[in-house]
C-alpha positions in Angstrom: 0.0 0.0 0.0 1.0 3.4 -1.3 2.1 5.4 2.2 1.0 8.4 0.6 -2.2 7.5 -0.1 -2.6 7.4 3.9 -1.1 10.5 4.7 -3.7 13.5 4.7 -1.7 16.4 3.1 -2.8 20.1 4.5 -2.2 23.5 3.5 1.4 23.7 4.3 2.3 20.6 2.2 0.2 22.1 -0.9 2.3 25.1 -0.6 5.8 23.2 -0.5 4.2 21.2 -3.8 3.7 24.6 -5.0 7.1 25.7 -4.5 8.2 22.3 -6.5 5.7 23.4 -9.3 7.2 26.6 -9.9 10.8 25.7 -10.0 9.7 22.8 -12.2 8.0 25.0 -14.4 11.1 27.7 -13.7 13.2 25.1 -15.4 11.3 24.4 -18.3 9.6 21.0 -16.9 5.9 22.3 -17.7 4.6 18.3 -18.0 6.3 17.7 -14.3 4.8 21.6 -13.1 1.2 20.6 -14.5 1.4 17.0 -12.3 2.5 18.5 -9.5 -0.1 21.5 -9.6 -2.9 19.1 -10.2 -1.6 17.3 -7.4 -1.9 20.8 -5.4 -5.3 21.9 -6.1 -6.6 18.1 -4.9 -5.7 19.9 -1.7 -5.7 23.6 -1.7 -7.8 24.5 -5.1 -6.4 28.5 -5.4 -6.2 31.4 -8.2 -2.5 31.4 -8.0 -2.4 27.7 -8.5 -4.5 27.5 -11.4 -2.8 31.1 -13.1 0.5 29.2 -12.7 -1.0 25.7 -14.2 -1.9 27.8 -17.1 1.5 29.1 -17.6 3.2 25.6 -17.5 -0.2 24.5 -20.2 0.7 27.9 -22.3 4.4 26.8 -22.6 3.5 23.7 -24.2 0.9 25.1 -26.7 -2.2 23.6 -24.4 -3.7 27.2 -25.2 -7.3 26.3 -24.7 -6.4 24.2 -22.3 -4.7 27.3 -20.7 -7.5 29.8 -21.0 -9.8 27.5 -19.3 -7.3 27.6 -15.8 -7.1 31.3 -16.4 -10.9 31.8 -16.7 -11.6 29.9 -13.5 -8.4 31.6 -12.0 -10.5 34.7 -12.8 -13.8 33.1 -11.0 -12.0 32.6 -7.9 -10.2 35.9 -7.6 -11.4 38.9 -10.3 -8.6 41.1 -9.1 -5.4 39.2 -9.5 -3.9 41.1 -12.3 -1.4 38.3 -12.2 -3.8 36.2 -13.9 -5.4 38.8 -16.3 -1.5 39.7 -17.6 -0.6 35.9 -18.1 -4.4 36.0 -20.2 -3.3 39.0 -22.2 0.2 37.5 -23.1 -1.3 34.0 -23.9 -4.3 35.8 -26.0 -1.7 37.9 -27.5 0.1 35.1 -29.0 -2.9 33.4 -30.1 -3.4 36.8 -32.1 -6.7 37.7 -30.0 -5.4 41.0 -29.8 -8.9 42.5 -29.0 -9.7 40.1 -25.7 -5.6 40.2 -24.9 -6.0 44.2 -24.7 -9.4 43.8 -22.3 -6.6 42.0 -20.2 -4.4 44.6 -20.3 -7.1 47.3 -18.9 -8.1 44.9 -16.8 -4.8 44.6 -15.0 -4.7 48.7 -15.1 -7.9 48.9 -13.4 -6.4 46.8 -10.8 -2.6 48.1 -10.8 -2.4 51.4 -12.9 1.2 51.1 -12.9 2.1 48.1 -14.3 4.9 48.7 -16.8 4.6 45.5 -18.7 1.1 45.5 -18.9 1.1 49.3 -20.3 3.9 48.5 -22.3 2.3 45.0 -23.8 -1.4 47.5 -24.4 0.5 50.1 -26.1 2.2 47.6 -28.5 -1.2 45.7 -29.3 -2.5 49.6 -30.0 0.4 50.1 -32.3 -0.7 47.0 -33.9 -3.9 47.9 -34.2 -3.3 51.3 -35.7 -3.7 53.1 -32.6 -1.1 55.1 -32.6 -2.1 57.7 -30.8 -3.2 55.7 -27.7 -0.2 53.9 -27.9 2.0 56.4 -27.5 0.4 57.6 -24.8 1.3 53.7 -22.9 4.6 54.0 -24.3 5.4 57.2 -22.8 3.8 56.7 -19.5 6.3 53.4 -19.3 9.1 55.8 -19.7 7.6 57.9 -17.1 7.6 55.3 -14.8 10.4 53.4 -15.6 12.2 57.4 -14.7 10.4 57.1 -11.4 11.6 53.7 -10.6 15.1 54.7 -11.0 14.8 58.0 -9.6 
């Protein structure tokens, strides 16, 4: 008999799982990351578990399968802009610029500051023959990135 299968596994076990998922998914082990963060949300079903399943499913192409974690991610907890960034870069590379920029302001709403997020928005604008609007995220990044090393 498996010992593990007797063991009840709590909170503090699903977060040292965790930890294991994202340096497995840190070193480009997505298949091992997407185990092991299957086996954490059997015991601790999170937003940030299922945002950082969806990054190790993104990696290896799973894109719908990716969306889906990040759409329940969003259930759980609509303000993590964590999740709605990792959204916007997956839907960005799926060339769903339109839903990838609703991302973008989503994380804006939540975090008006986020460089990469106004950065990413502003290059999707440019894209989209926005020009003027992206020029305005472009220069508020410089602004900030100023600040930051001010």
């Amino acid at each position: 008999m498996n010992i593990e299968n007797q063991m009840t596994l709590t909170k503090d076990d699903a977060r040292v799982l965790f930890n294991e998922g994202v340096l497995s998914a840190d070193s480009d082990m997505h298949k091992d990351a997407i185990k092991i963060f299957d086996k954490v949300m059997e015991i601790d079903l999170n937003a940030e578990v299922l945002c950082n399943k969806g990054i190790s499913l993104a990696a290896l192409e799973r894109n719908d399968e990716a969306l889906e974690c990040y759409d329940k991610a969003i259930q759980m907890d609509p303000n993590d802009e964590f999740v709605f960034y990792n959204k916007g870069v997956l839907l960005t590379g799926m060339e769903k610029l339109q839903e990838a920029l609703e991302c973008y302001d989503k994380v804006l709403e939540i975090e008006p500051n986020e460089e990469d997020a106004l950065y990413n928005k502003g290059t999707i604008l440019d894209e989209l023959g926005r020009n003027e609007e992206a020029e305005k995220c472009f220069t508020q990044v410089k602004e900030l990135e100023s600040s930051d090393q001010s």
